[in-house]
N, CA, C and O atoms as a CHARMM CRD file, in Angstrom:
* protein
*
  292
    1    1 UNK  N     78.02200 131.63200 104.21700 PROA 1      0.00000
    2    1 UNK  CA    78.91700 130.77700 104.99000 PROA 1      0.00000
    3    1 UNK  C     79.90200 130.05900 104.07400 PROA 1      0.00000
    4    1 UNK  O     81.09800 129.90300 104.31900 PROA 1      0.00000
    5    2 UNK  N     79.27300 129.65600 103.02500 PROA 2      0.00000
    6    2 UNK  CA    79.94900 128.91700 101.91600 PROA 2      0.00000
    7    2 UNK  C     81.24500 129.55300 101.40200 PROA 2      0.00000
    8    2 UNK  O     82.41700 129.18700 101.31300 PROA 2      0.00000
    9    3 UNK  N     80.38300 130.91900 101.03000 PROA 3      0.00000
   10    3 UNK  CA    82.01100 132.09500 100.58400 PROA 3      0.00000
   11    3 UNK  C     82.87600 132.48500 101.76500 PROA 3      0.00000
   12    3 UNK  O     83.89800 133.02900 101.34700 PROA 3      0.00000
   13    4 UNK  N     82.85800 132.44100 102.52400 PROA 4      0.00000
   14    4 UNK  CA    83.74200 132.36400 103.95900 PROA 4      0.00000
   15    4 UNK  C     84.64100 131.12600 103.78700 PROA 4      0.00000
   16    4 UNK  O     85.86000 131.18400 103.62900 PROA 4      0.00000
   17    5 UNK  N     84.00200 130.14800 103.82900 PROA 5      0.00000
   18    5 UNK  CA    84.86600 128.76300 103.85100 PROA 5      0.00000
   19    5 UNK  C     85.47200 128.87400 102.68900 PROA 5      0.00000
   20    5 UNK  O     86.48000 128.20600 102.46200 PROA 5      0.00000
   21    6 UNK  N     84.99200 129.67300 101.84000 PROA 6      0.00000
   22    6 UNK  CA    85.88400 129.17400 100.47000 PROA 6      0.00000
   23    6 UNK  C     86.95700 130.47200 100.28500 PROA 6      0.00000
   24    6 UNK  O     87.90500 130.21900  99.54200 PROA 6      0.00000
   25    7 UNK  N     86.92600 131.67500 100.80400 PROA 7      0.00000
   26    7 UNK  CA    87.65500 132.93400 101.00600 PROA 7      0.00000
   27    7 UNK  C     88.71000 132.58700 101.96800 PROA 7      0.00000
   28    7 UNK  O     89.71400 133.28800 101.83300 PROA 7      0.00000
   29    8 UNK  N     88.78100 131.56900 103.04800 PROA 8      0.00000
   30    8 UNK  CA    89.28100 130.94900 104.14700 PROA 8      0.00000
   31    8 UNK  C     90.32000 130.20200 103.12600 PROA 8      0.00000
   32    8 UNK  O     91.37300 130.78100 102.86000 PROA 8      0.00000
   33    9 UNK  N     90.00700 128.78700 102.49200 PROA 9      0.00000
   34    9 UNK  CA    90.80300 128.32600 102.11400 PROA 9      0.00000
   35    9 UNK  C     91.20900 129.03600 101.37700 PROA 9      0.00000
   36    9 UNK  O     92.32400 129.24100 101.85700 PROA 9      0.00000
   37   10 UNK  N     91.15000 129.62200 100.49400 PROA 10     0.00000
   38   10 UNK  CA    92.14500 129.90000  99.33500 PROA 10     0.00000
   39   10 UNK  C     92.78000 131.69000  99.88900 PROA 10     0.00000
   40   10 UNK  O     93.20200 132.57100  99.14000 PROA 10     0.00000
   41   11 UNK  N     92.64200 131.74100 101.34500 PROA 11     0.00000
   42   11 UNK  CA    93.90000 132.67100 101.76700 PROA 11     0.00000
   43   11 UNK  C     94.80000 131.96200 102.31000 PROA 11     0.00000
   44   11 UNK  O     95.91700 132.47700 102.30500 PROA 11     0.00000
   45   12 UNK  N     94.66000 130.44200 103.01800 PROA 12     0.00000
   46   12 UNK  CA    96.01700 129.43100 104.00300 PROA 12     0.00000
   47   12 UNK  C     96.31000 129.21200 102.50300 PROA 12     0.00000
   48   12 UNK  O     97.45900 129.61500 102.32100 PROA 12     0.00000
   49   13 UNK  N     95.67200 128.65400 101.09600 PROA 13     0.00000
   50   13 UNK  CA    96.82100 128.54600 100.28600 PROA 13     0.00000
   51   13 UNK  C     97.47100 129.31500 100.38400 PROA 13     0.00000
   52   13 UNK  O     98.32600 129.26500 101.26800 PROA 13     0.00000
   53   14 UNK  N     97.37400 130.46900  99.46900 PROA 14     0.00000
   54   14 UNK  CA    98.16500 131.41300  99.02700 PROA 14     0.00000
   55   14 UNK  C     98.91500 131.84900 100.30400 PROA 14     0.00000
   56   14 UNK  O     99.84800 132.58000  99.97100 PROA 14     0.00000
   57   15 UNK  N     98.86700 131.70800 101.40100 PROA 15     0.00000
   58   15 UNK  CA    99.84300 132.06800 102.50600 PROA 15     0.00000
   59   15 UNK  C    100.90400 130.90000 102.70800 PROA 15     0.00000
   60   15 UNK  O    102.09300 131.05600 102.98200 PROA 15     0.00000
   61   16 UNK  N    100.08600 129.43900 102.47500 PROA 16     0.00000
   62   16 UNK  CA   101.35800 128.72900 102.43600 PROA 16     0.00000
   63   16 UNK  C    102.21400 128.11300 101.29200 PROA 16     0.00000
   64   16 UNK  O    102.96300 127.14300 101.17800 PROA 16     0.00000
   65   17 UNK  N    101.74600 129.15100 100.47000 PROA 17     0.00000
   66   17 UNK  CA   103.07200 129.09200  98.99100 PROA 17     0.00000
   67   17 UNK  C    104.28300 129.77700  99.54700 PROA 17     0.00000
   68   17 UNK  O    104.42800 130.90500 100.01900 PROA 17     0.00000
   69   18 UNK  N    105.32000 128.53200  99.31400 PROA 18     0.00000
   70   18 UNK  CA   106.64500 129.00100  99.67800 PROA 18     0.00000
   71   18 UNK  C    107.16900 130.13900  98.53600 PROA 18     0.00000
   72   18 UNK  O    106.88900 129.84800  97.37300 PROA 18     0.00000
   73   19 UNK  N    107.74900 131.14100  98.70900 PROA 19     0.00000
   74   19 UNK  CA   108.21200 132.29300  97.74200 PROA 19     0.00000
   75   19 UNK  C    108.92700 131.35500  97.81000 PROA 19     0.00000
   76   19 UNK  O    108.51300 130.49500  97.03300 PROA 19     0.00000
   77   20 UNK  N    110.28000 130.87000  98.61600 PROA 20     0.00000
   78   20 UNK  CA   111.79800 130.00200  97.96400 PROA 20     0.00000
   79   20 UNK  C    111.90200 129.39400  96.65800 PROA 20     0.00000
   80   20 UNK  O    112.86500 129.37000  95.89200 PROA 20     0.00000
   81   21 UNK  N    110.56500 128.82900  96.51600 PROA 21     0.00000
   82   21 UNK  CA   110.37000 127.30500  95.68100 PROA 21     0.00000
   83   21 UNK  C    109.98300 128.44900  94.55800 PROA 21     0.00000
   84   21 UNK  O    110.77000 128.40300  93.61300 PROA 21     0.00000
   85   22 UNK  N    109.05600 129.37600  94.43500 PROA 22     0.00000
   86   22 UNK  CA   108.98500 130.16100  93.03000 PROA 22     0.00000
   87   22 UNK  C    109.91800 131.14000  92.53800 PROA 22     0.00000
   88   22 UNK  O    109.83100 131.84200  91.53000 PROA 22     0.00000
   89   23 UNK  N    111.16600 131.05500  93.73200 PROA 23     0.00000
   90   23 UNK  CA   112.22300 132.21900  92.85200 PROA 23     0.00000
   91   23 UNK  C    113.76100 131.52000  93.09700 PROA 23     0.00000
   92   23 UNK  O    114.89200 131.92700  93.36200 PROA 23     0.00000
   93   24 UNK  N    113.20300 130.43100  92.88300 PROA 24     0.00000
   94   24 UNK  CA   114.86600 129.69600  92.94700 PROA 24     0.00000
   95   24 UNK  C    115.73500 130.01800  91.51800 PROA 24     0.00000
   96   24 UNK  O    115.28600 130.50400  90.48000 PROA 24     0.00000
   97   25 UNK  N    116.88400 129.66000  91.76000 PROA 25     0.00000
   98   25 UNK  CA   117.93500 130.77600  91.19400 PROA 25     0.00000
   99   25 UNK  C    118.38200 129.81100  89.38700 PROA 25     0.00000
  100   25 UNK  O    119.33600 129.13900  88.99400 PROA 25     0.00000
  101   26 UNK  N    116.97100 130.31100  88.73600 PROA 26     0.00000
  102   26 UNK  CA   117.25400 130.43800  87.80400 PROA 26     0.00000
  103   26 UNK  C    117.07800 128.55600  87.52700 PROA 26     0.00000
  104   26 UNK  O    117.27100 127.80300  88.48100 PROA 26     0.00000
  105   27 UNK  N    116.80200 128.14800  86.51100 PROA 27     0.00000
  106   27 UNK  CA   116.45100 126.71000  85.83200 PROA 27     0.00000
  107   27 UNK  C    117.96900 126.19500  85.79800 PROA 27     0.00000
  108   27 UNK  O    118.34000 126.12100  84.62600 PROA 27     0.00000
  109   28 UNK  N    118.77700 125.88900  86.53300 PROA 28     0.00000
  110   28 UNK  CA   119.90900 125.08100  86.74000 PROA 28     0.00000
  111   28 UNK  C    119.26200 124.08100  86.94400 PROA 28     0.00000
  112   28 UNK  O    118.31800 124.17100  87.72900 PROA 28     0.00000
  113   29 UNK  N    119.53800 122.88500  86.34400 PROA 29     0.00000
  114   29 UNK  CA   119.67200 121.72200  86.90500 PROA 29     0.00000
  115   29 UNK  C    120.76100 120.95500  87.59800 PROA 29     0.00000
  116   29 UNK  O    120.93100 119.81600  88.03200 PROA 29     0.00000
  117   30 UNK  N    121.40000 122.04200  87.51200 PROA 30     0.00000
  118   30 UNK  CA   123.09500 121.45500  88.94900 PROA 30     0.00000
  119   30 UNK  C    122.85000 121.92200  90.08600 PROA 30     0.00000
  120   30 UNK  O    123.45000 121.39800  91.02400 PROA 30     0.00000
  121   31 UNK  N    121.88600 123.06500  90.37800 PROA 31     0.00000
  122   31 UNK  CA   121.39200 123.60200  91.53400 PROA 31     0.00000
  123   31 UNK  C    120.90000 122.35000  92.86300 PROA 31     0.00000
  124   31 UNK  O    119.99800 121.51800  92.75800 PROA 31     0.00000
  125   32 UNK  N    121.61400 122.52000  93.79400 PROA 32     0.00000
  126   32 UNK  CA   120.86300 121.79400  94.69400 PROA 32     0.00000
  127   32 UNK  C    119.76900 121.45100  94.96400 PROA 32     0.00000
  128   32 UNK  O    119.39800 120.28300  94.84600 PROA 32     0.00000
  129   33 UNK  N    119.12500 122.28500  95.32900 PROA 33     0.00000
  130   33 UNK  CA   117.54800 122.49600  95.42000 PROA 33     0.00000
  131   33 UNK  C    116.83700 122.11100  93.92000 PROA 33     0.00000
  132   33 UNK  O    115.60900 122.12800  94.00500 PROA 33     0.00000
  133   34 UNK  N    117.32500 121.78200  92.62500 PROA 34     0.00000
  134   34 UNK  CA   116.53400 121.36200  91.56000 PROA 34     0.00000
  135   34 UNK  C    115.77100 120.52100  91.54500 PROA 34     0.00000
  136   34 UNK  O    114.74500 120.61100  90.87000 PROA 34     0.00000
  137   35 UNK  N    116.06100 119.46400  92.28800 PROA 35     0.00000
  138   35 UNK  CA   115.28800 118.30500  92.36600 PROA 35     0.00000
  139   35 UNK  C    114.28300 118.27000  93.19100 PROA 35     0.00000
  140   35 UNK  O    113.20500 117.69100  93.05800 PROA 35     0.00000
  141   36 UNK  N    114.85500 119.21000  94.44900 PROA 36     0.00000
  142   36 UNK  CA   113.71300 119.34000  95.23600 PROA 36     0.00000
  143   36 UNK  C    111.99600 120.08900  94.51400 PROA 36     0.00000
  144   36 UNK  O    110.82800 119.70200  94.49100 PROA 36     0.00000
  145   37 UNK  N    112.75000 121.31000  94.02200 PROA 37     0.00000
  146   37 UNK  CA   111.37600 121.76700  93.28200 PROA 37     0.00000
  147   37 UNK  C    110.66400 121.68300  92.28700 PROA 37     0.00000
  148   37 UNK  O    109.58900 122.19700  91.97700 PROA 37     0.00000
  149   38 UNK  N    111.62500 120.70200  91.60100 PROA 38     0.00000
  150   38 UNK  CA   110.36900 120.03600  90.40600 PROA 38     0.00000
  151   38 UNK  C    110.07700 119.15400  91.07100 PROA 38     0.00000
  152   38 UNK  O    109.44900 118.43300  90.29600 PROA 38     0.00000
  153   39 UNK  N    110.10000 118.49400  92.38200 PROA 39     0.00000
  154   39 UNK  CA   109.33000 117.55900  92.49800 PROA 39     0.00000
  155   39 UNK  C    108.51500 118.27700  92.98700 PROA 39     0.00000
  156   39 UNK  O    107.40800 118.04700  92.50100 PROA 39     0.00000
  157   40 UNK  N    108.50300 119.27800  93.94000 PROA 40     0.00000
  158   40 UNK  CA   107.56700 120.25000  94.57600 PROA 40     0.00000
  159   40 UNK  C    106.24400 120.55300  93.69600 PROA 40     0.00000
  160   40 UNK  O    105.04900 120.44000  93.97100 PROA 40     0.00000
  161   41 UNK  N    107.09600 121.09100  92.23000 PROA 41     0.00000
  162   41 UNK  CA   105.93400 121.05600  91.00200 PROA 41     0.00000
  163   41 UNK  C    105.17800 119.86900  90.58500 PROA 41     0.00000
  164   41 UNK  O    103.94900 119.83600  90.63900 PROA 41     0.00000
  165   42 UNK  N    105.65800 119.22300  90.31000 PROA 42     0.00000
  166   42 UNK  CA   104.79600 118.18000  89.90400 PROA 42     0.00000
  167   42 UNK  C    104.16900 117.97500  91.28700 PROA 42     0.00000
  168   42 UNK  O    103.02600 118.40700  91.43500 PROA 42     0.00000
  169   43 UNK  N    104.64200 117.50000  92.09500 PROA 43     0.00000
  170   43 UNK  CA   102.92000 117.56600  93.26200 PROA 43     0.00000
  171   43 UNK  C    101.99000 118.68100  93.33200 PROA 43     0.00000
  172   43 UNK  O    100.81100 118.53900  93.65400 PROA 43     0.00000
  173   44 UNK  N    102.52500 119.78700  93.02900 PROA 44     0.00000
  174   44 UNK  CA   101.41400 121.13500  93.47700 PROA 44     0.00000
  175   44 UNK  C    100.70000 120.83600  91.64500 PROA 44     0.00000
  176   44 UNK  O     99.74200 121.54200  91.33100 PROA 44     0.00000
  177   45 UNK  N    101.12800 120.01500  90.80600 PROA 45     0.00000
  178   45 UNK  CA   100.18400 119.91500  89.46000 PROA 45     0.00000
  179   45 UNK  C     99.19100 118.88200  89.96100 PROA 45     0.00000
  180   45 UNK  O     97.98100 119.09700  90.03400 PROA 45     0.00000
  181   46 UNK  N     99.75700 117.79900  90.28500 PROA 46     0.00000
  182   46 UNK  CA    98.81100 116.66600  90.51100 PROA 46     0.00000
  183   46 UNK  C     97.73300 116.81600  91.89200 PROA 46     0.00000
  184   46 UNK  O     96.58400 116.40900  92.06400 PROA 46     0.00000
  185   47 UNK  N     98.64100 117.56500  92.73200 PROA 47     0.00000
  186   47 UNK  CA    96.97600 117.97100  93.86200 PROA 47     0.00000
  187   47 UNK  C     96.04700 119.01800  93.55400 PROA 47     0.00000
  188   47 UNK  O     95.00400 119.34200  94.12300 PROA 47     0.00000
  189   48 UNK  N     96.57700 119.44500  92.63000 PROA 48     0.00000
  190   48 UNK  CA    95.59200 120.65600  92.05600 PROA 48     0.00000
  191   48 UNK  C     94.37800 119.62400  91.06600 PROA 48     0.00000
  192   48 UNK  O     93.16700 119.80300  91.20100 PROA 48     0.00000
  193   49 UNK  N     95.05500 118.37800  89.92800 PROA 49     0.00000
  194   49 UNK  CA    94.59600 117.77000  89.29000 PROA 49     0.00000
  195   49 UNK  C     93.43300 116.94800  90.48100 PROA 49     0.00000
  196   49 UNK  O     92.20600 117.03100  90.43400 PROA 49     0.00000
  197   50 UNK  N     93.95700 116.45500  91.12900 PROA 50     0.00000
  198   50 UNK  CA    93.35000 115.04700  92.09800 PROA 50     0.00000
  199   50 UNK  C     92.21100 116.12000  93.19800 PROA 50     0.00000
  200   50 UNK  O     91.32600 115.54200  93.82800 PROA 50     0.00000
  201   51 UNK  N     92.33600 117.35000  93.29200 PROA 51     0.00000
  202   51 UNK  CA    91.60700 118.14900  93.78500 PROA 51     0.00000
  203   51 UNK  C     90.21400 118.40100  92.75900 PROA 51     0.00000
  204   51 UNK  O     89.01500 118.37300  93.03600 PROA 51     0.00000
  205   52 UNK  N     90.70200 118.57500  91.87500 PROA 52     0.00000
  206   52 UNK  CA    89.29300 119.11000  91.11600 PROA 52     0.00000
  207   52 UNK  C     88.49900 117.77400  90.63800 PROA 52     0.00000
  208   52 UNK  O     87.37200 117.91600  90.16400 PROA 52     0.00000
  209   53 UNK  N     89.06700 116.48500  90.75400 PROA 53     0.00000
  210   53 UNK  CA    88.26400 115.47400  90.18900 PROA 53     0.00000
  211   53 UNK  C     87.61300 115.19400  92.03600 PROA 53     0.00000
  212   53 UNK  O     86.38700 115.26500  92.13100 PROA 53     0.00000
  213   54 UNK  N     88.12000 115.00600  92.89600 PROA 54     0.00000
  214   54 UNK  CA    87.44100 115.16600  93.89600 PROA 54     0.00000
  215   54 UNK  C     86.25200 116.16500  93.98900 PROA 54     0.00000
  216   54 UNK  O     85.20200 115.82400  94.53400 PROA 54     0.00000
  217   55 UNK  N     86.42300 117.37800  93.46300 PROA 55     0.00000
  218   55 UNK  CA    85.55700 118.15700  93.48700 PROA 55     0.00000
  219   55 UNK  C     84.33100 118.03900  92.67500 PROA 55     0.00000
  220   55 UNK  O     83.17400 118.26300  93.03000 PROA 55     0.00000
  221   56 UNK  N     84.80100 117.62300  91.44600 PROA 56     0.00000
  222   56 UNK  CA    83.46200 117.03800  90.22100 PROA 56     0.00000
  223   56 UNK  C     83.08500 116.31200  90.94400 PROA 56     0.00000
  224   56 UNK  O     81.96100 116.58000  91.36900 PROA 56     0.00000
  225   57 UNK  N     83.78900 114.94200  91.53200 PROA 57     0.00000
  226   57 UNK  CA    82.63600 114.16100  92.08100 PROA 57     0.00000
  227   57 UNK  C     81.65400 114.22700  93.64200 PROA 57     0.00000
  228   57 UNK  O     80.68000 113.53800  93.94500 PROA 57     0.00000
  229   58 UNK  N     82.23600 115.15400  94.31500 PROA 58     0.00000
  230   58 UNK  CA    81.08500 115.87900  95.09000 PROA 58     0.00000
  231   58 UNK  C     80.17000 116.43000  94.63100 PROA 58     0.00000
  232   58 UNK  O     78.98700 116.16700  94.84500 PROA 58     0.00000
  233   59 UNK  N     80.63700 117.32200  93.89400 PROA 59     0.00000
  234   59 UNK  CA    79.25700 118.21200  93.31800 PROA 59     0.00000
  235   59 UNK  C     78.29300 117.10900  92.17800 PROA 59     0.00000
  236   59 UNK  O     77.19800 117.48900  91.76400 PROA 59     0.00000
  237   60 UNK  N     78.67900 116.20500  91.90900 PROA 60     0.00000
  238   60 UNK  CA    78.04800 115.00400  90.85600 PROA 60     0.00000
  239   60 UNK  C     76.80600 114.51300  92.20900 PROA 60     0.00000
  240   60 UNK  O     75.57500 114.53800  92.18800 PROA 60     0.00000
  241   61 UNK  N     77.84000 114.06600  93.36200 PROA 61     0.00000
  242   61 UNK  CA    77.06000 113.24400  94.28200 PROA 61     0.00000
  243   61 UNK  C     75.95900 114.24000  95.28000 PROA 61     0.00000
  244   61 UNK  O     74.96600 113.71300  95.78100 PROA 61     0.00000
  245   62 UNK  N     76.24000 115.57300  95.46900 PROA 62     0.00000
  246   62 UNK  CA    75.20100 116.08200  95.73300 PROA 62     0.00000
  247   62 UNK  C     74.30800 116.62800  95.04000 PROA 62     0.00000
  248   62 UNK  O     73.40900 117.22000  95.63600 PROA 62     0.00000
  249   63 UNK  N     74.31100 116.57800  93.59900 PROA 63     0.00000
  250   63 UNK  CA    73.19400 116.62200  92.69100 PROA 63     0.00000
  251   63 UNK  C     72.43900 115.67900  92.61200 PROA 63     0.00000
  252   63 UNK  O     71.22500 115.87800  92.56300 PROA 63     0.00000
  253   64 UNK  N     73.08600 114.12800  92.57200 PROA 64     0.00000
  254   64 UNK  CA    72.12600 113.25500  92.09000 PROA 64     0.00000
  255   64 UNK  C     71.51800 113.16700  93.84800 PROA 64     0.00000
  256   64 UNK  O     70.43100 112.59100  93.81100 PROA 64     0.00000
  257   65 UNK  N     71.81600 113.48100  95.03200 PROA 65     0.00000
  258   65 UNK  CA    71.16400 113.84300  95.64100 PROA 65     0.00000
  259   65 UNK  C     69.98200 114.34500  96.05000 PROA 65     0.00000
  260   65 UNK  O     69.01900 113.79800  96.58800 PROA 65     0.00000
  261   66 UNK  N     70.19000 115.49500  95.71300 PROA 66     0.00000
  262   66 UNK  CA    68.92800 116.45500  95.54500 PROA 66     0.00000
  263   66 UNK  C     67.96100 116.31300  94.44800 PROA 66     0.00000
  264   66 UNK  O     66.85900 116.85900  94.50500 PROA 66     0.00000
  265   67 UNK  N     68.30000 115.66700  93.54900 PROA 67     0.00000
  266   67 UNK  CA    67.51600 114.94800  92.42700 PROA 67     0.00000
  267   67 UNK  C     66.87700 113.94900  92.88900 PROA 67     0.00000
  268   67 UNK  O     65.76300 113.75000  92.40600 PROA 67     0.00000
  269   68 UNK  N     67.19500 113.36400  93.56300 PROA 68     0.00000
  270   68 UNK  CA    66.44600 112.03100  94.32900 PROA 68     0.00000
  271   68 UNK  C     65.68800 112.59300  95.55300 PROA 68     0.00000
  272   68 UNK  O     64.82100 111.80500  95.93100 PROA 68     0.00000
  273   69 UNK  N     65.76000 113.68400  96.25100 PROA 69     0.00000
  274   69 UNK  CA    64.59800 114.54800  97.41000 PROA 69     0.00000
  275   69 UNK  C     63.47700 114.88300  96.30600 PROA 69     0.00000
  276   69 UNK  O     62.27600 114.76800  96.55000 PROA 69     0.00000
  277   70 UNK  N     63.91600 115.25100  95.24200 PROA 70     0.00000
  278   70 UNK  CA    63.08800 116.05100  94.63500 PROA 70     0.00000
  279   70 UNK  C     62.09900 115.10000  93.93500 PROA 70     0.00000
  280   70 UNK  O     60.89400 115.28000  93.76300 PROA 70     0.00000
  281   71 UNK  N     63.02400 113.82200  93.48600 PROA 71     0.00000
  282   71 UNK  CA    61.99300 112.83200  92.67700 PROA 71     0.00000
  283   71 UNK  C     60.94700 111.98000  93.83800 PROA 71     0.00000
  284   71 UNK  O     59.87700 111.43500  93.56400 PROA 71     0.00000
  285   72 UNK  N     61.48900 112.04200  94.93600 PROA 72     0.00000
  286   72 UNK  CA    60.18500 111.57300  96.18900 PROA 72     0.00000
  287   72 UNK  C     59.45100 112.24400  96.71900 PROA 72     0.00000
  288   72 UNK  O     58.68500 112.03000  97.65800 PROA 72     0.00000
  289   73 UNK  N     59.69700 113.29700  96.00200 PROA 73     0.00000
  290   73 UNK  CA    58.42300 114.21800  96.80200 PROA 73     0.00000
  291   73 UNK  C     57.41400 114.75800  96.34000 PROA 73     0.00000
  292   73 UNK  O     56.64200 115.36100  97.08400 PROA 73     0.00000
């Protein structure tokens, strides 16, 4: 079930990566759209960042979890 949910999300990512934003026309910074997609980048860095520390600390909190079923029983 787990690999389902996790085969699930990471196909709506990859479906909702805009192609526009990865083939814009060349590193102009006079380009209209420049500003738009480095800011685009730097958020898709930092939710990727703020994602995986979310993620350490789930998997932290359901260990010391199950460490604590295990130490009462």
């Amino acid at each position: 079930m787990k690999s389902a949910v996790k085969s699930l999300v990471a196909g709506l990512c990859l479906a909702l990566m805009s192609s526009i934003v990865l083939a814009h026309p060349g590193h102009d910074h006079a380009h209209w759209s420049s500003e738009l997609i480095h800011m685009l980048t730097w958020l898709a860095i930092a939710s990727v960042i703020v994602g995986g520390l979310i993620y350490k600390q789930v998997l932290r909190r359901k260990g010391s979890k199950q460490e604590d079923k295990n130490h009462d029983a």
